[in-house]
Structure formats: structure tokens, C-alpha cells
C-alpha positions as CSV (number, residue, x, y, z in Angstrom):
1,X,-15.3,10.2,43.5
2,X,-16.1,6.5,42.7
3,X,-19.5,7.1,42.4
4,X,-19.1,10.2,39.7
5,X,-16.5,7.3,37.6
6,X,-19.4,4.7,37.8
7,X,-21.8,6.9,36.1
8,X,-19.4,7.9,33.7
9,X,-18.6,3.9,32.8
10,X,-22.4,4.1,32.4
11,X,-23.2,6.8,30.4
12,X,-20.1,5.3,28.1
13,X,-21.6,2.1,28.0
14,X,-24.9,3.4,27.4
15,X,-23.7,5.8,24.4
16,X,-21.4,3.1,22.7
17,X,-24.9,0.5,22.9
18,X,-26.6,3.2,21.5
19,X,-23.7,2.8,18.8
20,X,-23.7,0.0,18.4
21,X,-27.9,-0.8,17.8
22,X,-26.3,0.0,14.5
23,X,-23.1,-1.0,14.5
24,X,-23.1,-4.6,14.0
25,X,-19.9,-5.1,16.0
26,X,-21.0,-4.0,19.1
27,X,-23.1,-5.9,21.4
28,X,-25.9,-2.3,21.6
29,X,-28.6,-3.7,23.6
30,X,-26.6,-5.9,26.5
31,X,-24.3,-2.5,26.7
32,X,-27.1,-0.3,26.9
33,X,-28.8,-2.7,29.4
34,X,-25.8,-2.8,31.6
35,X,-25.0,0.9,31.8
36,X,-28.6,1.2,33.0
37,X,-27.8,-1.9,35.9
38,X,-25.1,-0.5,36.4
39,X,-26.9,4.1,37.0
40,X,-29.2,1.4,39.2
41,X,-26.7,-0.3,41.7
42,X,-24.5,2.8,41.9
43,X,-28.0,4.6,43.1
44,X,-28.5,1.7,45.6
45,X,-31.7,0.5,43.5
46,X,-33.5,3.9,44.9
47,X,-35.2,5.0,41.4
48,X,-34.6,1.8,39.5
49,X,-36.0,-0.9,41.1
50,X,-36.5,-4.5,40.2
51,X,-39.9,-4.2,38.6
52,X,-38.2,-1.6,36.1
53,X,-35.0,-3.5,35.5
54,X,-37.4,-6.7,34.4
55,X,-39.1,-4.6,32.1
56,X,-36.2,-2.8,30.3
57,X,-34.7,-6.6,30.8
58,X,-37.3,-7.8,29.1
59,X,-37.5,-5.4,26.3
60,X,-33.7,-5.5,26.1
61,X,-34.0,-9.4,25.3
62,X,-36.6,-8.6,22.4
63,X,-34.4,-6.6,21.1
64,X,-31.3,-9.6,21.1
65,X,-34.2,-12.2,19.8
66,X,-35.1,-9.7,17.2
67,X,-31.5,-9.4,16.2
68,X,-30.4,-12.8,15.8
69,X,-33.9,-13.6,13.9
70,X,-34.0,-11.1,11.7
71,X,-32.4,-11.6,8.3
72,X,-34.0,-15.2,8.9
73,X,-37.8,-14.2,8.9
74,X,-36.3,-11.6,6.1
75,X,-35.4,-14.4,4.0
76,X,-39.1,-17.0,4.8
77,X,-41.1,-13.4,3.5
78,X,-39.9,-13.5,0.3
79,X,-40.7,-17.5,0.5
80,X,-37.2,-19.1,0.7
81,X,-36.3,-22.6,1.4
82,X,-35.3,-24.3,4.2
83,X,-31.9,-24.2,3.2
84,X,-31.9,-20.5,2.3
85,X,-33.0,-20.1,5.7
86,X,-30.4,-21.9,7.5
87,X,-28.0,-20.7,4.9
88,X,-29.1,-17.1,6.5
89,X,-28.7,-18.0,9.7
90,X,-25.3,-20.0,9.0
91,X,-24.4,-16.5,7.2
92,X,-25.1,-14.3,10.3
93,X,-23.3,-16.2,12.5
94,X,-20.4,-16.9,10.6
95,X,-20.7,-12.9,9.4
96,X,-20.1,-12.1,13.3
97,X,-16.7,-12.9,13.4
98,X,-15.7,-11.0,9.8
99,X,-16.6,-7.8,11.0
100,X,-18.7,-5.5,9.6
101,X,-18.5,-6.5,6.1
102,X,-19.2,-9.6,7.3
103,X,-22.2,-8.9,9.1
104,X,-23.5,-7.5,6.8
105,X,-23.1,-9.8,3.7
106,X,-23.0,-13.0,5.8
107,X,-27.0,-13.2,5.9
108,X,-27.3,-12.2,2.3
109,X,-24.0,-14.7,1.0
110,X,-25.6,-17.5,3.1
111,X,-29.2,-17.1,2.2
112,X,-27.9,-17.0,-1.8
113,X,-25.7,-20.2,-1.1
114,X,-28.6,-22.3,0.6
115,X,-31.4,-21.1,-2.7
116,X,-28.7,-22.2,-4.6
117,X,-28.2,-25.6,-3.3
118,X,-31.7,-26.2,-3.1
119,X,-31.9,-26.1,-7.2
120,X,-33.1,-22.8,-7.5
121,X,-32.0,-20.1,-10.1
122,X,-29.5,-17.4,-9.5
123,X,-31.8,-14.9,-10.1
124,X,-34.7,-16.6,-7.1
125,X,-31.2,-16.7,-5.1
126,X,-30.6,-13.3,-5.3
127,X,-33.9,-12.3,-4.3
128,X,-33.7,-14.5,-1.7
129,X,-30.3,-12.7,-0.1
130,X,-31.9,-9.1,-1.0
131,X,-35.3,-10.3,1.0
132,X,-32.6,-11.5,3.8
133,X,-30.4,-8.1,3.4
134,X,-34.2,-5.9,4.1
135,X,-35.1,-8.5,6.9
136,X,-31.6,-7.4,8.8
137,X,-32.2,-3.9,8.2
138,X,-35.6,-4.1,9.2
139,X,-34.2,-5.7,12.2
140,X,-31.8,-2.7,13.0
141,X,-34.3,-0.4,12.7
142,X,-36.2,-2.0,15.4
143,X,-33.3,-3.0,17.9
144,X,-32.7,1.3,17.5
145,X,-36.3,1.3,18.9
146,X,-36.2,-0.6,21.6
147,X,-32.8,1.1,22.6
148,X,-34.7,4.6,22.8
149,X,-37.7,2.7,24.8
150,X,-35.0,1.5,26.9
151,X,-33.0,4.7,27.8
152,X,-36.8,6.4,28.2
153,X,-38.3,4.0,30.5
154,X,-34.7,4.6,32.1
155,X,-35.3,8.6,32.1
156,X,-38.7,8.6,33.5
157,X,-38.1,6.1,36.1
158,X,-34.9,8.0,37.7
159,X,-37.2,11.1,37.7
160,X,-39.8,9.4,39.4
């Protein structure tokens, strides 16, 4: 009966990462990670061992990196400053505690602010937050990637 709860927990957790690869205020990739760990240790490691929990680990981290990176590189495409680029990064961490709205502006707000302090004009600024905005989205669409490879190297490996 505990065993049948486990997997449950981690088909939840895996279905709410899964959710949240594009919903900024869920953690997707560690939750989709750990509901594999956890398919893994409720099977006694028989199908996932620890060769395939490195790689799914692996590509799991990629997918954080990618995340906390992307708005950033976003922003140094379109050939912002230095403080545009902090300003981005500033903006997506400050934009993780406001939310969704703040996820989502933060990047853009902060990579406007730092053009603008470096004596740009607000119309280079602006381009500057939209280049940020594509870089974030750019970096969703990926993390949703790597969630799928995750949950298919997951699939194949338990029916190996």
C-alpha cells in the first residue's frame, strides 16, 4: 500500500515539474528530477540505476543552468551592457519572489533599468528588455525539452 502512495507522490511530482517547466513559480526540473529518484528508490534502483540517474541528473542541471542564464545571454545577443546584463540578472532574481508577474517582467524591468543607467536611450533600453524578454522564453522552451528528454530516458530505462 506504501509503495502504490510512493508512486503516486511521484507521478504528482513529476506532472506538477512538468507544470511548472512553464510555470515560473514552480521549481519543474528539481520536481521532475525527484519524482524520477524517487519511481527509482521505491523500485529498489532495479531499472534505474546510478548510471541513468547521473545522466537525467545531469541533463536535469542543464536545464536549472539554462534557466537561471537565460534572459541574461537574451539580453548580451542583442549587445547590451554590462549593466543591462546584471540589471537582467538582478531582475530575475528579484522577479522570483513577485510571482509570476514578476518573473516574468523582472528580466525585462531590470535589463531596461541597467541600459538606462548606462546612458543609453529609452528606445536601445527597451530593445534591450525585449532581447531579455525572447532570451527567457527561449529559455522555457528549452527547460520543456529537457523535461521530455528527462521523463523519456526515464520511460525507456524502466522498460528495459
Amino acid at each position: 500500500m506504501l509503495e502504490i502512495v510512493l508512486y503516486l507522490l511521484a507521478a504528482a511530482l513529476i506532472v506538477a515539474g512538468l507544470a511548472g517547466t512553464i510555470l515560473p513559480a514552480l521549481p519543474g526540473i528539481p520536481m521532475i528530477f525527484g519524482g524520477i529518484w524517487l519511481v527509482a528508490a521505491v523500485d529498489d534502483y532495479r531499472h534505474l540505476r546510478t548510471g541513468w540517474l547521473v545522466v537525467i541528473g545531469a541533463l536535469g542541471a542543464l536545464g536549472v543552468v539554462v534557466d537561471l542564464v537565460a534572459s541574461t545571454l537574451g539580453a548580451k545577443r542583442v549587445g547590451a551592457s554590462k549593466l543591462a546584463l546584471w540589471g537582467a540578472a538582478l531582475g530575475t532574481l528579484v522577479g522570483m519572489f513577485l510571482g509570476i508577474a514578476g518573473l516574468l517582467l523582472g528580466p525585462f524591468v531590470g535589463a531596461v533599468l541597467g541600459e538606462l543607467a548606462s546612458g543609453t536611450s529609452v528606445l536601445r533600453s527597451a530593445h534591450v528588455g525585449v532581447g531579455t524578454w525572447l532570451g527567457l522564453l527561449f529559455g522555457t522552451l528549452v527547460k520543456l525539452v529537457i523535461s521530455f528528454m528527462m521523463i523519456g530516458l526515464f520511460a525507456f530505462a524502466m522498460l528495459v
